[in-house]
N, C-alpha and C positions, 0 to 999 in steps of 0.2 A: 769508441767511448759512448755510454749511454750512460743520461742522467736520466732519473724516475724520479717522479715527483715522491713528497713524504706522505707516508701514511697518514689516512684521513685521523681525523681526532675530533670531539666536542659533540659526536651524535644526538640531534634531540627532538623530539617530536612535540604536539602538544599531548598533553595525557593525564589523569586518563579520558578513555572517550567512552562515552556514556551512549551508544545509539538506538534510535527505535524501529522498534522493527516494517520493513516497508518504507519506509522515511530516507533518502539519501543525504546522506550524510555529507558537511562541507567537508572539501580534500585539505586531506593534513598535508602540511608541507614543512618539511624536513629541514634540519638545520645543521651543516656540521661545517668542519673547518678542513680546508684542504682540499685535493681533487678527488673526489667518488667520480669513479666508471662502472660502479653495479652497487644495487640493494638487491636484499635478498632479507624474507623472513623466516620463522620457524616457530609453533606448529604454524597449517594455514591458518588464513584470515578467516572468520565466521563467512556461511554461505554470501554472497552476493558483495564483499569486501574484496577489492583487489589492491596490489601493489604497482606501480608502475617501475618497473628492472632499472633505466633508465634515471629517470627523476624524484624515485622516492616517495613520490605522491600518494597517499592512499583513500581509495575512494570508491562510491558505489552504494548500491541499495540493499542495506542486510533483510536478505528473505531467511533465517532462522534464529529463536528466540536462543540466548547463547549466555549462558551466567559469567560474570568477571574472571579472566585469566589473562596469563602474562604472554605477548605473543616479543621474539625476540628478535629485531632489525640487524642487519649487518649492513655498513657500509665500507664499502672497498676499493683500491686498487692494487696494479699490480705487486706495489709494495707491502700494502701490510692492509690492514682494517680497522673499524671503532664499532660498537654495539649499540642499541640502547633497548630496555624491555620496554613497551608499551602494554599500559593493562585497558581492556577493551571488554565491554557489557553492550548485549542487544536484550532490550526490556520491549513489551508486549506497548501498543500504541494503546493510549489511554482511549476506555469505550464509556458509551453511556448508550441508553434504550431509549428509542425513539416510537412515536404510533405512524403508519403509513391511514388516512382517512378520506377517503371520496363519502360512504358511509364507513364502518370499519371494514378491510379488507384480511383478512385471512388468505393466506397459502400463497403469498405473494412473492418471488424471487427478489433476493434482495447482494449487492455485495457493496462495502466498505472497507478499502482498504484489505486486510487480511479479513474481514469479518465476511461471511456468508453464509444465506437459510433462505428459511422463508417465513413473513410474517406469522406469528402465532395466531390463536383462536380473537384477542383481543387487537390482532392488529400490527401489533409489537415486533421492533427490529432491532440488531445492534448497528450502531456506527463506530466508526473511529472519529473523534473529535477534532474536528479541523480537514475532515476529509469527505469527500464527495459520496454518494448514493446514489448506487445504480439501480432499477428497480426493471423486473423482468416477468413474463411468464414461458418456460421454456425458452426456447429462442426468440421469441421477440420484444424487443426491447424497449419499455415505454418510455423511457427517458432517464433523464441523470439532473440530479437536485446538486449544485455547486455543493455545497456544504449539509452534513447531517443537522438536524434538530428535532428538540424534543416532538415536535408535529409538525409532518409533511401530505401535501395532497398535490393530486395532478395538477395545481398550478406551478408546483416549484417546479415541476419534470420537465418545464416547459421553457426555453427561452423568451425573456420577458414576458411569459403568458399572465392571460387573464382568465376570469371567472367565464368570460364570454369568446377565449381565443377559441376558435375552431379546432386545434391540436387538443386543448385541454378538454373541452367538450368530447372528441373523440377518444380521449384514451379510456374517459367515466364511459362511455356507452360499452367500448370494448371490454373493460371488467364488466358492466352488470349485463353483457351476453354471456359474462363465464360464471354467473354466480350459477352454485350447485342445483338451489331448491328456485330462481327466479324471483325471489322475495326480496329486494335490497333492504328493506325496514327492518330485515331481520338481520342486516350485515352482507358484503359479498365473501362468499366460502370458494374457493378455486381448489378444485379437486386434485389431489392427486394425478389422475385419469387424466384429469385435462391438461397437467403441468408437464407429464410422459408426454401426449397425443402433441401439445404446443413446441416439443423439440422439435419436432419434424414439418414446423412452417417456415416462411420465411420472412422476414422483416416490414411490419406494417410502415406504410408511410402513413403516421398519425392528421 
């Protein structure tokens, strides 16, 4: 004689879920009535979203931008099953333009978030808002500012640095060795040439 438990029934997630992209998302956790021994969805999750088979849970860092659709849960056991659709949106991380200025810096490696380039002619970067900036030339890496904002300079790169820390001092000297023409009054310009040549250094300790 075998008793099986009843088929699950009451499937229900929170929904819908709105995520941004890069941003991990709190794990949804599942509600139903009865014994589940397996979830399963259908289509997959957007990139970087997973399910846990087990508990249901879904969770993870959506690495692609993904417009609203209906993704469909199963929950199960041997007996029978319950569904529930969940509709699920990954939206681009809110940006804004920021200047990187020792004086202005041009051709500066920069990444935020999904964001990455390199400063424009005036300096100019994007961030993602509420996320951190890394600033680079080729492989070496000058530091990372906690949070983006409208104007950053070699103090923020720096842990608790100052106008007078030694790191900060040294990262200003290392750009105005790389500026193009040697003129800072005119801006530091970082070539091209120099950003290829600086792959192939390795890691200054500022």
């Amino acid at each position: 004689l075998t008793v099986n438990p009843a088929a699950p029934s009451g499937l229900t997630y929170p929904s819908p879920l709105s995520a941004t992209l890069g941003t991990a998302i709190a794990p949804l956790t599942p509600t139903a009535t009865g014994v589940v021994t397996t979830y399963s969805i259908a289509p997959a999750l957007p990139a970087g979203l997973s399910i846990d088979t087990a508990t249901g849970v879904i969770s993870g860092v959506p690495t692609l931008i993904t417009a609203q659709a209906a993704y469909v849960i199963t929950a199960a056991n041997v007996t029978g099953s319950t569904t529930f659709t969940l509709q699920i949106d990954v939206a681009p991380a809110a940006t804004a333009v920021g200047v990187f200025r020792d004086s202005v810096v041009a051709g500066l490696g920069y990444t935020s978030g999904a964001q990455s380039g390199t400063t424009n002619a005036v300096g100019e970067f994007t961030y993602e808002i509420g996320r951190s900036v890394t600033f680079s030339v080729g492989a070496v890496v000058l530091g990372t500012a906690p949070e983006g904002r409208p104007l950053l300079t070699p103090v923020d790169l720096i842990v608790n640095g100052t106008i007078d820390s030694s790191a900060v001092i040294n990262v200003t000297r290392f750009l105005l060795m790389l500026d193009e023409d040697g003129d800072p009054a005119n801006g530091i310009q970082i070539s091209a040439a120099v950003r290829t040549t600086a792959q192939q250094w390795g890691q200054i300790d500022f």
